[in-house]
N, C-alpha and C positions, 0 to 999 in steps of 0.2 A: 672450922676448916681443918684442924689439926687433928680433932675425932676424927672427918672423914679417910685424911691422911692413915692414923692410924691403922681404919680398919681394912682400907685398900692393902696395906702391907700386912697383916695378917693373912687375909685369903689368900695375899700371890705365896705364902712361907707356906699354907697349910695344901694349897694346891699343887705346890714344888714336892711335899713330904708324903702328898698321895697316890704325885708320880712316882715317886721314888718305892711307894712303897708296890705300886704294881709292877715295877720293871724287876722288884729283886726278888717277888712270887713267881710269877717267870720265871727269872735265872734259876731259882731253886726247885721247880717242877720241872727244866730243861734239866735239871743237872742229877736229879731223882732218876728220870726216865733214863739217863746216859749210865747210871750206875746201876739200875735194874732194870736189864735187857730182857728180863724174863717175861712172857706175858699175865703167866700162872700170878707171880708174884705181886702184879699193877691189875687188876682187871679192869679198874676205870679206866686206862689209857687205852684202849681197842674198844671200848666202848659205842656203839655208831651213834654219832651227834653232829650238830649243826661244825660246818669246816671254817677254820678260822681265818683263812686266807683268802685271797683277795679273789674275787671271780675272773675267770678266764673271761676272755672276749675270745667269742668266737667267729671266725671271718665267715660268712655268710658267702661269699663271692668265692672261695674256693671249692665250697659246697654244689656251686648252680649247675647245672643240668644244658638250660638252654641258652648259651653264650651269646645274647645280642643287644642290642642297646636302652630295646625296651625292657628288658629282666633289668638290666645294669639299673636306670631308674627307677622300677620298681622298689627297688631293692633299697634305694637311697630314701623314695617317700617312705616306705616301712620305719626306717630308723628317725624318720622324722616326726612318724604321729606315734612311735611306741612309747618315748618318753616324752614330758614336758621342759623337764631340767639339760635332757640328750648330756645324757653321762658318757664317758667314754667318744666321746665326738671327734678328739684328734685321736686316737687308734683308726677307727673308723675311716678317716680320710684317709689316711698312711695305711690300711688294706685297700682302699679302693682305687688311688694310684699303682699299685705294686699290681692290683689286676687288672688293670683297664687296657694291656695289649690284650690278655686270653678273652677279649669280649670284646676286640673292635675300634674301640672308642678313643683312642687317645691321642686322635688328632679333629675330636668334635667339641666345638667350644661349648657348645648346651648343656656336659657333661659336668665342665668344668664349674662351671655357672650353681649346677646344682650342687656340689661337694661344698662351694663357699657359702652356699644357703645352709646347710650344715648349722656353720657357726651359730652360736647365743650371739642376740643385738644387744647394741649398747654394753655389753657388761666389760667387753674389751678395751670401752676408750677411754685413755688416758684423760686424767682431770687438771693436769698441773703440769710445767715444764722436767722435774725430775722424772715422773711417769711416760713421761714423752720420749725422752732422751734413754734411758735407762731400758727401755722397751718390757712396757707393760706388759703385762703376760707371754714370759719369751716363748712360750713352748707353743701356746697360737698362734704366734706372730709367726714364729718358724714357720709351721707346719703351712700357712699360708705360702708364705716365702719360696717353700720347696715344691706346693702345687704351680706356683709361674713360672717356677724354676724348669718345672717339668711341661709345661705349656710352650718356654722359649725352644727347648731342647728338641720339640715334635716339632716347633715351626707355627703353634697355634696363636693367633696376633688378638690380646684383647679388643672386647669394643669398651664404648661407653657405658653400656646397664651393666658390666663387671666392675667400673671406679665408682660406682652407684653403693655397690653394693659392699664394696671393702670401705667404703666411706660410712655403712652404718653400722659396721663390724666395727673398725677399729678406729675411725676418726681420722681426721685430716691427716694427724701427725702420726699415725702406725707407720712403724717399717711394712707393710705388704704395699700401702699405696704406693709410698715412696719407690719399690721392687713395677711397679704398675706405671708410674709416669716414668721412670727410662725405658722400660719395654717399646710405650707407646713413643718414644723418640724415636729408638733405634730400629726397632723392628719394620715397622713402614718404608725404612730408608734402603735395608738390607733387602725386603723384600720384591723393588723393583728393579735393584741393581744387576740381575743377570739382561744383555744382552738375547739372550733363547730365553723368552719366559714358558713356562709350562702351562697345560692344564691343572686346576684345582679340584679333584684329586689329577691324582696320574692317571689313566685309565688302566685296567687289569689286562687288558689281551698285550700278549707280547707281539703281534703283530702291529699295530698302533706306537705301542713304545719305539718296535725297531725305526718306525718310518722316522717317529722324531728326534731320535738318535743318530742316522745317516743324515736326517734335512741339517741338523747342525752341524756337524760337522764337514760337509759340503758346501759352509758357507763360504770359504776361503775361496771359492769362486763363485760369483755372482751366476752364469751361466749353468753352473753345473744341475744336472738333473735326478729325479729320484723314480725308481721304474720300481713297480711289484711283481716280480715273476710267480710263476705257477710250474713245479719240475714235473707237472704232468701236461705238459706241451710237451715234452719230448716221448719220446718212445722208449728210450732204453733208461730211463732214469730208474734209481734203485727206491732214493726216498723220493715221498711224497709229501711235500714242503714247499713254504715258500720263501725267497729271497728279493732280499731289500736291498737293491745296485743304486749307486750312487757314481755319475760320472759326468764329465763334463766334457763342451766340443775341442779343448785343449788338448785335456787327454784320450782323447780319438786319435786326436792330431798327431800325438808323440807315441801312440800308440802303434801310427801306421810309417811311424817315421824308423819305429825300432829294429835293430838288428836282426835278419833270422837267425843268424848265426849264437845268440845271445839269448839265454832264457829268461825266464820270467818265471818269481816267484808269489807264492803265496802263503803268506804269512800271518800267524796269528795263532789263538785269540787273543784279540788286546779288550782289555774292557773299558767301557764307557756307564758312567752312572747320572742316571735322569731322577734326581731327588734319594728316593731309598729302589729304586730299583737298577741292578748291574742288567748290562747288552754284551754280549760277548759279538766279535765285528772282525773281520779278515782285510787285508789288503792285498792287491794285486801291485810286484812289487818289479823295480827292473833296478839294474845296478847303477851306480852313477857315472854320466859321462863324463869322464876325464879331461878328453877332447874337447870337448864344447864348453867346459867351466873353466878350462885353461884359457881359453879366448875371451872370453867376458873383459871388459877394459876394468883396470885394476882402479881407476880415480872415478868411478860410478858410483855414487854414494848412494847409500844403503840408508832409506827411511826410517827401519828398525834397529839401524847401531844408533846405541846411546852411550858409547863407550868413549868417544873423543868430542861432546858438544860445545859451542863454540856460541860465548856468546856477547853481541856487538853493546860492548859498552867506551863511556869515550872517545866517542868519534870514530868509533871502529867498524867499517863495513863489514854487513856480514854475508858470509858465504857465498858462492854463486855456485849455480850447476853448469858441468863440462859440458858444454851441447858439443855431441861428438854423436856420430852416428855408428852403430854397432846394435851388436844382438843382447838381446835379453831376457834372461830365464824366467821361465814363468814360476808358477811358485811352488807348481807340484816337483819340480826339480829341485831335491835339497841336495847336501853334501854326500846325505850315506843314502842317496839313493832316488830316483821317480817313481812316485806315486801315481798307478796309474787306472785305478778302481779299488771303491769300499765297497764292502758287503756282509749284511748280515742275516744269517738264516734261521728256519725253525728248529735244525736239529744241530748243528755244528758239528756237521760229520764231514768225512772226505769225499763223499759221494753228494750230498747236496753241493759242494763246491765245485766238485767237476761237471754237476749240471749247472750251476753260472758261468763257467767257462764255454760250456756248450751256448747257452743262451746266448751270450754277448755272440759267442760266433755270429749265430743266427741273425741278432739283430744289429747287422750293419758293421759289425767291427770282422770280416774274414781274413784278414791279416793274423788275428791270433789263432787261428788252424796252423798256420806254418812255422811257428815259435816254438822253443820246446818250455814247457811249462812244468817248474817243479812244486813241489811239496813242501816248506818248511816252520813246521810246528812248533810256538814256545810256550808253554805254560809250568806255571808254578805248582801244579797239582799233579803229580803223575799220574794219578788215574785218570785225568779228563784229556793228558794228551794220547793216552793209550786207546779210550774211545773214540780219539777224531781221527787217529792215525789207522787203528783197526790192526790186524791179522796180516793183512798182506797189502802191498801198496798197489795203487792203484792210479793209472795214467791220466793226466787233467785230458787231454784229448788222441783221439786215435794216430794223429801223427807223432804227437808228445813222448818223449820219452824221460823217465824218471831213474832218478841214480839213488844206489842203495847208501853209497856214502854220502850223500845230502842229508838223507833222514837219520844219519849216523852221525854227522857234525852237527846236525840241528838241534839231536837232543842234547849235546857237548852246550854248544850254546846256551 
């Protein structure tokens, strides 16, 4: 036992003395070359020979030609059957997320599926509780970690043949499963909690997006309706486009109830976002009545204050409503104003809007021919209000008349 002892300690002293002695051949050929710059004077160092350094990886995916999903998988089985060992395999995965927008794909779970087949089986899984805890091969484990990471981030919800498959990567106890069963809590839970659910995908025509962007927002009355116009129904329309009106028989109502005397504006673009796609959307707006919210009974209690609640503990009755009979505002009547049509079109110019102005004429609402209807545009981008405002302003309708200092306080605003 003591011979073998022994001779263990000799090899690790003579294998210490042989690194030692190739790390300072090195330093002393680095330090040769440093002192003689000349080439004349080294001719073996320009020498051409095999290169000592480590081979580039070259991303394959920044190279590709034809950007679509079957390239993208091609691309992944190539790297699958070129090696047996798949050297370089987390590089590999860390270029193929970083390209997987310029190809499409990064909200398709099939994708994802294949990068983790990538992985060597079995070789990742912890044998013991230190390797467990300590996380076995961090730099796999990672690079897992940060494909779910980027699966949560698109909104892409594992299934089952994914915990399949990180279960024969890295075993029960890998951090990636562990990244895998919170996913699968939370993400199912977040994913049915919108009230408006969407299509899966969103659809691409923005005619479709707008409809489901006004239909939501239009829920705040049950009644309200959603119309597609066509501004080649009129005659004098400049664009040819379509708009997506949204109104209800409420706001008919207060529509025909409003002042002539008192104009009506339009305002906008405000934007509305359906998943990754923005709607830019207009309001037809009136000012608020004074008169009529001044009279509203002041001990009406308001379902949406949560500011004083009140609650019946100890014997304590609770609350009653004032049955008092009086008026009551509807809901398109806020403080800074009634809402009294949304709209949004294909070009978000001033001319498509003055053909929604026309249309409604047309269709039932002739009260707003006798309104004066102004203009007043807000956006954060000055060139996009420059292109909805245009060169010279332009009348919502032939009776209407528009004021230059409107458009002058609007951009102040």
């Amino acid at each position: 036992m003591l011979r073998r002892v022994q001779c263990l300690l000799r090899l690790h002293s003579n294998g210490r003395q042989a690194l030692r002695v190739r790390s300072y051949a090195t330093d002393e050929t680095n330090h040769k070359e440093k002192a003689n710059p000349n080439p004349k004077a080294n001719p073996r160092a320009h020498k051409p020979g095999p290169a000592r350094n480590l081979p580039a990886v070259r991303n394959p995916f920044a190279a590709a030609h034809d950007r679509t999903k079957d390239t993208y998988l091609t691309m992944v089985e190539i790297f699958n059957e070129r090696d047996v060992h798949r050297r370089n395999h987390v590089e590999f995965i860390y270029a193929a997320l970083k390209n997987m927008a310029d190809f499409g794909v990064e909200r398709d779970l099939e994708v994802y599926k294949a990068l983790i087949n990538v992985m060597p089986k079995g070789k990742f899984i912890p044998t013991n509780m230190f390797q467990a805890e300590f996380m076995h091969y961090p730099k796999q484990q990672q690079c897992i970690i940060d494909l779910l990471e980027q699966m949560e981030d698109c909104g892409v919800m594992p299934d089952h043949e994914m915990e399949a498959m990180l279960l024969n990567v890295f075993g029960k106890s890998g951090h990636p499963l562990r990244k895998y069963w919170r996913m699968m809590y939370w993400m199912p839970k977040f994913k049915n909690l919108s009230p408006w659910p969407l299509p899966d995908p969103v659809p691409d025509d923005t005619l479709e997006i707008a409809k489901l962007a006004v239909e939501r927002m239009c829920t705040v009355d049950l009644r309200s309706k959603v119309t597609v116009f066509e501004t080649s129904e009129l005659k004098d329309a400049i664009d040819e486009t379509w708009i997506v009106s949204g109104m209800s028989p409420e706001q008919e109502k207060l529509l025909r109830e409003h002042s002539r005397q008192k104009a009506l504006y339009i305002e906008g673009p405000f934007h509305i976002w359906l998943r990754n796609r923005r709607i830019n959307y207009f309001t037809l707006r009136a000012d608020p009545d004074t008169q009529f919210l001044a009279q509203l009974d002041e001990r009406q209690l308001d379902d949406d204050d949560v500011s004083n609640i009140e609650v019946p503990i100890f014997g304590r009755a609770p609350p009653r409503r004032h049955n008092q009979l009086g008026k009551l505002r509807s809901v398109h009547q806020q403080d800074d104003g009634t809402i009294l049509a949304i709209c949004a079109t294909g070009t978000s110019t001033k001319d498509s809007l003055l053909s929604w102005i026309r249309l409604l004429e047309v269709n039932g609402n002739t009260s707003i021919g006798e309104v004066p209807v102004l203009f007043r545009f807000t956006s954060t981008v000055p060139a996009k209000a420059e292109e909805i405002e245009g060169p010279a302003s332009v009348p919502a309708t032939s009776d209407s008349r528009s004021s230059p200092n409107e458009h002058q306080s609007s951009r102040r605003e």
